[in-house]
C-alpha positions as CSV (number, residue, x, y, z in Angstrom):
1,X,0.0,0.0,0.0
2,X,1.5,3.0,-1.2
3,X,0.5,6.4,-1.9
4,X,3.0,9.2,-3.3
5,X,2.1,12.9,-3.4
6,X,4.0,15.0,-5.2
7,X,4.1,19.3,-7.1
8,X,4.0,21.1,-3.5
9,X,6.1,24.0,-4.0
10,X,6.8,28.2,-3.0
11,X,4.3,30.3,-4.9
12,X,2.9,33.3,-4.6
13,X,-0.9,34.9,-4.2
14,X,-2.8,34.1,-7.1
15,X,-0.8,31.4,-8.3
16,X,-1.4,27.7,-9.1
17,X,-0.2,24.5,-8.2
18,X,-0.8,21.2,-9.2
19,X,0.0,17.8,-7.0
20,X,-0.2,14.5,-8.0
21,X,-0.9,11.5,-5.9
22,X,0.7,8.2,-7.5
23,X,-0.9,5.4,-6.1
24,X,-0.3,1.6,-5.9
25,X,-3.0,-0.6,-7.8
26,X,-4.0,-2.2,-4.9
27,X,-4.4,0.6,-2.8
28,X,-7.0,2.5,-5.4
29,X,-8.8,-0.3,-6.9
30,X,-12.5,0.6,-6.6
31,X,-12.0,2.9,-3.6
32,X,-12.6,7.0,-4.0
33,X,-9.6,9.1,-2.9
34,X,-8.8,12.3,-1.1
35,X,-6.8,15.4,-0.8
36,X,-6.7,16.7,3.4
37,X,-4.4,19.5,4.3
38,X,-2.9,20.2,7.6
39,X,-1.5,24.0,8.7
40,X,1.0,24.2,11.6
41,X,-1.1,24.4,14.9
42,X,-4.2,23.2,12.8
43,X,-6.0,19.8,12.6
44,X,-6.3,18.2,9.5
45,X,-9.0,19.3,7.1
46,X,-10.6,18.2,4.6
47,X,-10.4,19.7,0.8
48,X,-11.7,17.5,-1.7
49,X,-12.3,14.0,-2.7
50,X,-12.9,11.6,-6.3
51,X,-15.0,8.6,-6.7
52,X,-12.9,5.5,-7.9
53,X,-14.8,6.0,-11.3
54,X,-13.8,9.8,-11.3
55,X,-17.5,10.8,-12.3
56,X,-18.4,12.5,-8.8
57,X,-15.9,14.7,-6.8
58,X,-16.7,16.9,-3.6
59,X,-14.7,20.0,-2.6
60,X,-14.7,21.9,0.6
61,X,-16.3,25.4,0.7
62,X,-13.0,26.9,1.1
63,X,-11.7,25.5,-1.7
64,X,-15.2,25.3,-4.1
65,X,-14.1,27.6,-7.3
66,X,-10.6,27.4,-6.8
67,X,-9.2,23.7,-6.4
68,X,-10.4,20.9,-9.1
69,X,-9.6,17.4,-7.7
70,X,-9.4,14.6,-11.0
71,X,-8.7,11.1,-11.5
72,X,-7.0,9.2,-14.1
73,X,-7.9,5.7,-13.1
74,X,-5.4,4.4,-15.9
75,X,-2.5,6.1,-14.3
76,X,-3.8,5.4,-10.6
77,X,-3.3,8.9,-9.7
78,X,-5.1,11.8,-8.7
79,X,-4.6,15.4,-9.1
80,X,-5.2,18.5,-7.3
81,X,-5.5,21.5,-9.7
82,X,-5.2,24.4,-7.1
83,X,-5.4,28.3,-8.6
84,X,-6.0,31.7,-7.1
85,X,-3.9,30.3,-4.3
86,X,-3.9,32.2,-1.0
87,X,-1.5,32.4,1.5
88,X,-4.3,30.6,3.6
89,X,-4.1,27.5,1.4
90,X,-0.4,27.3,3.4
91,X,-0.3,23.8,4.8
92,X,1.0,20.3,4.4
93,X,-1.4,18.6,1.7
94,X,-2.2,14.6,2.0
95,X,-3.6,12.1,-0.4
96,X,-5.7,9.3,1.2
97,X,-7.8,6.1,0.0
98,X,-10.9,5.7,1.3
99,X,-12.2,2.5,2.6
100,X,-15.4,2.5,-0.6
101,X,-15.6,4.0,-3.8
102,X,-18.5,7.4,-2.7
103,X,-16.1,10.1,-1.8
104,X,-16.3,11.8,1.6
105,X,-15.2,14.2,3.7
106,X,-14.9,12.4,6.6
107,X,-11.3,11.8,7.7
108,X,-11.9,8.4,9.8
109,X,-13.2,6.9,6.5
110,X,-10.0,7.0,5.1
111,X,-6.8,3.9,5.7
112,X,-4.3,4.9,3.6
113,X,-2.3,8.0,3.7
114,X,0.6,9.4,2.0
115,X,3.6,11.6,3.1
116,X,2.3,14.7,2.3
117,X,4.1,17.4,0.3
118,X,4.2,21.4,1.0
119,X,2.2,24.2,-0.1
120,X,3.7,27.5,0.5
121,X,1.6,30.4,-0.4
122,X,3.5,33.7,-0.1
123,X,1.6,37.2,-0.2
């Protein structure tokens, strides 16, 4: 079970980022998947999530209009397509499986998680 994030990075306001989550076969076979970020003195949160088909996605109200989470089931990755970034968006971002194939925010309904990569918004 593996899961590699990857395309963190220093940007400034406005900007845009895109991370990749490289996944094992067995990890993402039939099971939606999720992007959580975590800011220093923060608990982890939520931003958006793909069903194992890619047809139906969810994004958190901070992020709704700015971040577009896809699937590439082919590639078993996902992708986080983050612009108008704000120094806000500052925080370690994850990648997660979830244990079925409806995506969700809920953070106990997903086992795997990756290492996490950077986001560093500057103003």
């Amino acid at each position: 079970v593996q899961l590699q994030a990857s395309g963190g990075g220093l940007v400034q306001a406005g900007g845009s980022l895109r991370l990749s989550c490289a996944a094992s076969r067995r990890t993402v076979s039939n099971n939606a998947m999720g992007w959580f970020r975590q800011a220093p003195g923060k608990e982890r949160e939520f931003v958006a999530a793909v069903s194992w088909r890619g047809d139906l996605t969810i994004h958190s109200d901070s992020v709704k209009g700015r971040f577009t989470v896809s699937r590439d089931s082919a590639k078993n990755t996902i992708y986080l397509l983050m612009n108008s970034l704000k120094p806000e968006d500052t925080a370690v971002y994850y990648c997660a499986t979830a244990r079925g194939s409806v995506p969700t925010s809920s953070r106990s309904s997903y086992a795997y998680w990756g290492q996490g990569t950077q986001v560093t918004v500057s103003s």
